[in-house]
N, CA, C and O atoms as CSV, one atom per row, in Angstrom:
chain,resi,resn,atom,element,x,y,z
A,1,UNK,N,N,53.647,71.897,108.252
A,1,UNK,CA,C,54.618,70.838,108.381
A,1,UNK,C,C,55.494,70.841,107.132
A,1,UNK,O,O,54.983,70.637,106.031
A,2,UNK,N,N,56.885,71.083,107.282
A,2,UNK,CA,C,57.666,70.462,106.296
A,2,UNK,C,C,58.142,69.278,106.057
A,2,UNK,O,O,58.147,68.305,106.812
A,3,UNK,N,N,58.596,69.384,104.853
A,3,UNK,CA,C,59.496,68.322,104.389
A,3,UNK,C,C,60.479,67.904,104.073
A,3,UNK,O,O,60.386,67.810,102.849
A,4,UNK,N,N,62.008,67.357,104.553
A,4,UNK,CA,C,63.377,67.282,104.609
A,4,UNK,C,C,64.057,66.609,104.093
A,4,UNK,O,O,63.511,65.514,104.230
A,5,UNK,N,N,65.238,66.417,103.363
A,5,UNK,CA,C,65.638,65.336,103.060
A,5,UNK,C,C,67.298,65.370,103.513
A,5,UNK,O,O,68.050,66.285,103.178
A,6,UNK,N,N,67.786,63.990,104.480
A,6,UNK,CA,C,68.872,64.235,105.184
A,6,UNK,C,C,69.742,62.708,104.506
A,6,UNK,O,O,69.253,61.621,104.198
A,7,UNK,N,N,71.212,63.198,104.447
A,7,UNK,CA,C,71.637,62.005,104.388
A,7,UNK,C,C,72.530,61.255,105.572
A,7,UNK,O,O,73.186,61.732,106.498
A,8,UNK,N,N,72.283,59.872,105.156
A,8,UNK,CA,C,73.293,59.530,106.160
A,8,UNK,C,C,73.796,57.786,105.695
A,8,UNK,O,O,73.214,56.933,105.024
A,9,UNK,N,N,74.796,57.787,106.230
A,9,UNK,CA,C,75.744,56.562,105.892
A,9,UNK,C,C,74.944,55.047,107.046
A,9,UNK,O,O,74.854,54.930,108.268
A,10,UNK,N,N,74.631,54.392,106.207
A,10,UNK,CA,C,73.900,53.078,107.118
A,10,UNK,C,C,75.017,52.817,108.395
A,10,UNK,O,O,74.720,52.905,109.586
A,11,UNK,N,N,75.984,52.572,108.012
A,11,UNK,CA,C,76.882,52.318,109.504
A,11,UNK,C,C,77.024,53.215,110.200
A,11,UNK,O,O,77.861,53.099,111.095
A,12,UNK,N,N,76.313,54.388,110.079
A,12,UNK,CA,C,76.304,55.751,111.104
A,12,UNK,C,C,75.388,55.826,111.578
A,12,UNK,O,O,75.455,55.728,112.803
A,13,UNK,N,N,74.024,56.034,110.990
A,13,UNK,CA,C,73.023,56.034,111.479
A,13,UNK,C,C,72.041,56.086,110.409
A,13,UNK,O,O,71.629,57.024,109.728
A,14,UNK,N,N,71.730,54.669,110.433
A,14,UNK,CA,C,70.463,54.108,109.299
A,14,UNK,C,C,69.272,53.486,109.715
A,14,UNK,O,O,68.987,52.983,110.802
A,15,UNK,N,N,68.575,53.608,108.601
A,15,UNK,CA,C,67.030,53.347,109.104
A,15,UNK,C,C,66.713,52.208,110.261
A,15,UNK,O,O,65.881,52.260,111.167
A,16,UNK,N,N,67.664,51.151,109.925
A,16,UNK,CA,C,67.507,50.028,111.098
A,16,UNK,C,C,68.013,50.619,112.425
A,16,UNK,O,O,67.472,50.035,113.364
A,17,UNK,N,N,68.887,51.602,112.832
A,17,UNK,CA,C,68.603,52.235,113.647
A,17,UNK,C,C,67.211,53.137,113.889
A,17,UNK,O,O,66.985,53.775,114.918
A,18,UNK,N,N,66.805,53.099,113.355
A,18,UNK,CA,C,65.152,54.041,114.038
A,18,UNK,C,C,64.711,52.867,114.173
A,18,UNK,O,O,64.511,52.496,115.330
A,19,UNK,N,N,64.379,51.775,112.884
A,19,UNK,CA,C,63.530,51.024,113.443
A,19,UNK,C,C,63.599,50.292,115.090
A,19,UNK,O,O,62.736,50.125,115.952
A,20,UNK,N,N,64.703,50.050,115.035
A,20,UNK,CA,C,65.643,49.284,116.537
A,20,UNK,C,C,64.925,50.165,117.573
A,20,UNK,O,O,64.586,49.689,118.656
A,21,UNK,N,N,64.720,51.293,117.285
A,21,UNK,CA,C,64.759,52.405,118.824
A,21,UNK,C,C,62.958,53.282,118.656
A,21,UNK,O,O,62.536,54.433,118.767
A,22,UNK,N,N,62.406,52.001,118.359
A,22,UNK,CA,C,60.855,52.596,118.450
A,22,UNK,C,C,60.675,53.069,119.349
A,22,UNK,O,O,60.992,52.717,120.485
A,23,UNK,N,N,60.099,54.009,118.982
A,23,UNK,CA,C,59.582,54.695,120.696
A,23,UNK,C,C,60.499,56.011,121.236
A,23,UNK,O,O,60.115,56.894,122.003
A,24,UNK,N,N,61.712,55.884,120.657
A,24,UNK,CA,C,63.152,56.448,121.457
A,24,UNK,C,C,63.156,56.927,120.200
A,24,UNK,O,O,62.858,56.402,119.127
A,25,UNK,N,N,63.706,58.476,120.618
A,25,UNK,CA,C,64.616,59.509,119.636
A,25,UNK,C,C,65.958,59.066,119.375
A,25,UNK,O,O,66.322,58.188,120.158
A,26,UNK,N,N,66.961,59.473,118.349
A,26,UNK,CA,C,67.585,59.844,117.951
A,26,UNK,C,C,68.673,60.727,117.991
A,26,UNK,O,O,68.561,61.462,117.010
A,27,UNK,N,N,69.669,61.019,118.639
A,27,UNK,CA,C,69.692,62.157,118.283
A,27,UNK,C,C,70.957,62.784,117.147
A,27,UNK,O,O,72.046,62.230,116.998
A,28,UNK,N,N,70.607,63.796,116.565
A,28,UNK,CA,C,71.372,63.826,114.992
A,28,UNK,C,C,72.587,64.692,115.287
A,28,UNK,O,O,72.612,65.899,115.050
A,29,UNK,N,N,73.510,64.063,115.774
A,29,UNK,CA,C,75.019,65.554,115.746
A,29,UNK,C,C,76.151,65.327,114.992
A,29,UNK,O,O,75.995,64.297,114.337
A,30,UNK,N,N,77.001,65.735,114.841
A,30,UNK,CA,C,78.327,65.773,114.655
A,30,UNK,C,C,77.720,66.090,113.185
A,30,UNK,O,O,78.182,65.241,112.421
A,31,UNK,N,N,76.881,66.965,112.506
A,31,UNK,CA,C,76.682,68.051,111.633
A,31,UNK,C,C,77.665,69.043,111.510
A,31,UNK,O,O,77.591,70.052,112.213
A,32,UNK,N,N,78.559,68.887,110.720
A,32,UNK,CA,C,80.153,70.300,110.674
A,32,UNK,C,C,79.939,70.936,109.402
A,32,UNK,O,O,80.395,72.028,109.061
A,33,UNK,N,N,79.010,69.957,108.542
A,33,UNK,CA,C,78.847,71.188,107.314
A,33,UNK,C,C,77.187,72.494,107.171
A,33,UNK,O,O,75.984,72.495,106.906
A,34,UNK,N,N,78.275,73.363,107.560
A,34,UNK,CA,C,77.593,74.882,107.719
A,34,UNK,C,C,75.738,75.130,107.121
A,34,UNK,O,O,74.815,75.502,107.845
A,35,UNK,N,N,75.652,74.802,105.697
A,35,UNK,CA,C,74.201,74.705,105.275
A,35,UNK,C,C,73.945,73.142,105.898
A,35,UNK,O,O,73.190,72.334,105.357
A,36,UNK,N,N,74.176,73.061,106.269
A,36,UNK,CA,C,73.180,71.353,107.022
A,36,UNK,C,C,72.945,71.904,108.251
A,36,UNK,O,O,71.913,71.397,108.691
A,37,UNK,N,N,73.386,72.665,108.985
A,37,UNK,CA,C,73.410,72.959,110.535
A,37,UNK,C,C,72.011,73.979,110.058
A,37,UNK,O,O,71.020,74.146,110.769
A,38,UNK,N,N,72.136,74.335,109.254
A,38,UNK,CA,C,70.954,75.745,108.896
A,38,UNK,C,C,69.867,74.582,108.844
A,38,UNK,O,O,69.287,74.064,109.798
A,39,UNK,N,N,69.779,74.388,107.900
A,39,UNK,CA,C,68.568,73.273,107.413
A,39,UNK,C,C,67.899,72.681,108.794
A,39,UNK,O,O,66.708,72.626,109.101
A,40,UNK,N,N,69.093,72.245,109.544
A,40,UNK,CA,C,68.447,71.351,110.466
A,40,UNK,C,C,67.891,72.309,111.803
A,40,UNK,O,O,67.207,71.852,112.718
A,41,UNK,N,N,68.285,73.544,111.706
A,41,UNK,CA,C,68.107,74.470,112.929
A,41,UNK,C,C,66.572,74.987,112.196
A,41,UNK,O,O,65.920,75.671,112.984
A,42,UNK,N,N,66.072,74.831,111.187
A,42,UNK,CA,C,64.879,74.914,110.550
A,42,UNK,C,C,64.011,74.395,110.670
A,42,UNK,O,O,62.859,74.822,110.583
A,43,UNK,N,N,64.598,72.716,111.038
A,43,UNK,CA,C,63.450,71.473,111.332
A,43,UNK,C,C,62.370,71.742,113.151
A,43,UNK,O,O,62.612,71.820,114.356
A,44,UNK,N,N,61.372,71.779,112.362
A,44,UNK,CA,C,60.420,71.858,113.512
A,44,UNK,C,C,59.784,70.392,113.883
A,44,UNK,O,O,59.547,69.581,112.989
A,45,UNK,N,N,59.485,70.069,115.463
A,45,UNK,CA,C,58.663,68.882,115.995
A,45,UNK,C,C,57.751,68.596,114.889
A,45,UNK,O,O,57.308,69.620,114.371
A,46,UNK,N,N,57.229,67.186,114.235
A,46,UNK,CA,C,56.308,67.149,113.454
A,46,UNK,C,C,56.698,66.591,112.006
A,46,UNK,O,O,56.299,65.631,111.347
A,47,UNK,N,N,57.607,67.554,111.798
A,47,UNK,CA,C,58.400,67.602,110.126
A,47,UNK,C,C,58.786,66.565,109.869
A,47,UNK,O,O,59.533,66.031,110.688
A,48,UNK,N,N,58.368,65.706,108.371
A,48,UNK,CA,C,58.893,64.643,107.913
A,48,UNK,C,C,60.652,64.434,107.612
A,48,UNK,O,O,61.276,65.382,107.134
A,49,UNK,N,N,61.314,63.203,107.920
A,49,UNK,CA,C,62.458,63.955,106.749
A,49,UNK,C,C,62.732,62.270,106.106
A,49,UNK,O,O,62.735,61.237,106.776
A,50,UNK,N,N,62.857,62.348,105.251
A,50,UNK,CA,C,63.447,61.315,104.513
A,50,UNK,C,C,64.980,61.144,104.228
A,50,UNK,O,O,65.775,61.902,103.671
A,51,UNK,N,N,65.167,59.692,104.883
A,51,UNK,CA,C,66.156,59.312,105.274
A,51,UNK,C,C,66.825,59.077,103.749
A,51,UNK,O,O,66.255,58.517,102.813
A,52,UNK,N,N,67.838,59.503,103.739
A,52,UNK,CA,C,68.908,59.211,102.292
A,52,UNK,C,C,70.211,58.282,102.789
A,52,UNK,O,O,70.926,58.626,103.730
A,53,UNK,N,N,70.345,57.460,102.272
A,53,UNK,CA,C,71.784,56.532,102.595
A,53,UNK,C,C,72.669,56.298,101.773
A,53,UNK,O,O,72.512,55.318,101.045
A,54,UNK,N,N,73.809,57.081,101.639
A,54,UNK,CA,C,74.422,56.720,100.636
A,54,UNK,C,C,75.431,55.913,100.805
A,54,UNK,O,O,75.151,54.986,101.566
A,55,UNK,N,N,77.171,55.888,100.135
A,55,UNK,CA,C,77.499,54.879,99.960
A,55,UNK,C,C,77.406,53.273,100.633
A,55,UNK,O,O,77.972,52.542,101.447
A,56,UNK,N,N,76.721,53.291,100.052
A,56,UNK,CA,C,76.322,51.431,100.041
A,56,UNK,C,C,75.586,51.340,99.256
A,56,UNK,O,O,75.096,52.178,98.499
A,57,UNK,N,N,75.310,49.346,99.474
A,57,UNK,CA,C,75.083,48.729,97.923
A,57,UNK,C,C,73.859,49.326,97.408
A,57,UNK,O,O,73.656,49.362,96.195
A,58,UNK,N,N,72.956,49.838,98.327
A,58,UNK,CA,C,71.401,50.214,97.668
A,58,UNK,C,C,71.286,52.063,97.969
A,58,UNK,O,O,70.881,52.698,98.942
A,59,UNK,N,N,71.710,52.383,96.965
A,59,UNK,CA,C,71.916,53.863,97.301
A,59,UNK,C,C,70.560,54.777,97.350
A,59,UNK,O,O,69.904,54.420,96.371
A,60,UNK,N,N,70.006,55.572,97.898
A,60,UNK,CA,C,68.552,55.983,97.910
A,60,UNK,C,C,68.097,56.017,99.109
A,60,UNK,O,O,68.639,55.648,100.151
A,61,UNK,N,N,66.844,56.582,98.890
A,61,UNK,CA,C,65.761,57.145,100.427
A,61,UNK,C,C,65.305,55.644,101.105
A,61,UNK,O,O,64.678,54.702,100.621
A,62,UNK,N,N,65.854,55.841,102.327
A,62,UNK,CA,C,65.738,54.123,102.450
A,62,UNK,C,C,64.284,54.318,103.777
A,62,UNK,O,O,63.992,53.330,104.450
A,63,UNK,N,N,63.525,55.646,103.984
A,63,UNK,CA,C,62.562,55.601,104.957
A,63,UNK,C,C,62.494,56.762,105.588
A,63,UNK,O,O,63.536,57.410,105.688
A,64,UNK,N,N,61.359,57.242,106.107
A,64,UNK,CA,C,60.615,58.717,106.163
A,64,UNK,C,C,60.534,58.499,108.024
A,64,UNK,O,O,59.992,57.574,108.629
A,65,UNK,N,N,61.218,59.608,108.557
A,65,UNK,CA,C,60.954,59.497,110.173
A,65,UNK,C,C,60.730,60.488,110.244
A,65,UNK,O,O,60.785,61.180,109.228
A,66,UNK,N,N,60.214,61.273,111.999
A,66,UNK,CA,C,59.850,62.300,112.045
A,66,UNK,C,C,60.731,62.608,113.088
A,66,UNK,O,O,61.325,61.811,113.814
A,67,UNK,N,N,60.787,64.509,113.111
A,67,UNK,CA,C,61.436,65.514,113.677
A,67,UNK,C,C,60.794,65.527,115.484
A,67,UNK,O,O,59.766,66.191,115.624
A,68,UNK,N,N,61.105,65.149,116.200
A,68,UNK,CA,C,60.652,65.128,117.816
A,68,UNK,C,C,60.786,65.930,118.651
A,68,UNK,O,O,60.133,66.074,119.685
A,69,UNK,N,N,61.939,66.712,118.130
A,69,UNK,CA,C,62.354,67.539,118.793
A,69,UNK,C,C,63.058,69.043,118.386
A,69,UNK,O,O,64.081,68.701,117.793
A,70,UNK,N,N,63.036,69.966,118.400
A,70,UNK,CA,C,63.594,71.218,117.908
A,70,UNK,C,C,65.189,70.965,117.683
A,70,UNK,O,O,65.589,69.822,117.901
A,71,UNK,N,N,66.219,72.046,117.223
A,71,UNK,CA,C,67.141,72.002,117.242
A,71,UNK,C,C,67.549,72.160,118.405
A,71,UNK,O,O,66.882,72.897,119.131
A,72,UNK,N,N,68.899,71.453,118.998
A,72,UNK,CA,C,69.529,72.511,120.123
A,72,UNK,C,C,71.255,72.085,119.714
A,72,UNK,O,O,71.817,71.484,118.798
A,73,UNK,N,N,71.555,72.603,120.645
A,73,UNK,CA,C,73.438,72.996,120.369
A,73,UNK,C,C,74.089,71.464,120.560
A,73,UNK,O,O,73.858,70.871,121.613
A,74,UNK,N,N,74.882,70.855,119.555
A,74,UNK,CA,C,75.216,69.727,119.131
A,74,UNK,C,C,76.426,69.300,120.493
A,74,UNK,O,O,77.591,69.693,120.422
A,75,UNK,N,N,75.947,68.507,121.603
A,75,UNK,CA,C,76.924,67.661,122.819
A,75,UNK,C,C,78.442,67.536,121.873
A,75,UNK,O,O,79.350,68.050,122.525
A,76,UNK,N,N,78.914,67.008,120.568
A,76,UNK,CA,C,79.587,66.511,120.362
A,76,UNK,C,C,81.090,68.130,119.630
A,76,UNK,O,O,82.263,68.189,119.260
A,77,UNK,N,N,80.251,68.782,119.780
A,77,UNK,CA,C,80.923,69.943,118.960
A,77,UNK,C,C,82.465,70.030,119.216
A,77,UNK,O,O,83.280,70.086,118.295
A,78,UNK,N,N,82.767,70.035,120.417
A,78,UNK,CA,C,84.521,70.642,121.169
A,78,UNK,C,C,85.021,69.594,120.646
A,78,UNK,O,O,86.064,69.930,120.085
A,79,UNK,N,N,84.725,67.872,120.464
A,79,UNK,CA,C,85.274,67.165,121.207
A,79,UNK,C,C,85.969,67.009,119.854
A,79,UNK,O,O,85.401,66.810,118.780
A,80,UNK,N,N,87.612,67.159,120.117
A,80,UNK,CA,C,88.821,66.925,119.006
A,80,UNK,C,C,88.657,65.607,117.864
A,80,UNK,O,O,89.221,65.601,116.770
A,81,UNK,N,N,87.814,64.575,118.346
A,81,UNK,CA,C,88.261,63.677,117.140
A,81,UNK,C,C,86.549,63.725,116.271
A,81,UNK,O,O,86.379,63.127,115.208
């Protein structure tokens, strides 16, 4: 099992979103920068990753979720905006 560390912006998708959706996945796209798409095509079912949130008022690992599912090809990729 590895261990990950991902960031993300609270009004995008922050820990109170996982907590909100117990039970229910996630799912992580609109990834456009090149070593993040690697990293995450790395993450196996199981794998911890610790959630990073940055700009806002409490900057830091705001909570540890787990990987559910393998990588697959990101729904949001074509779409222009």
């Amino acid at each position: 099992m590895a261990k990950w560390l991902v960031k993300s912006e609270p009004s995008e998708c922050g820990i109170e979103d996982f907590v909100l959706s117990a039970g229910q996945s996630i799912p992580w796209d609109g990834v456009r920068n090149y070593q993040a798409r690697n990293f995450l095509a790395q993450m196996s079912e199981g794998d911890d990753v610790f959630l990073y949130h940055s700009s806002c008022a409490q900057i830091g690992i705001a909570g540890v979720v787990t990987v559910v599912r393998g990588a697959y090809p990101d729904p949001t990729q074509f779409q222009p905006d």
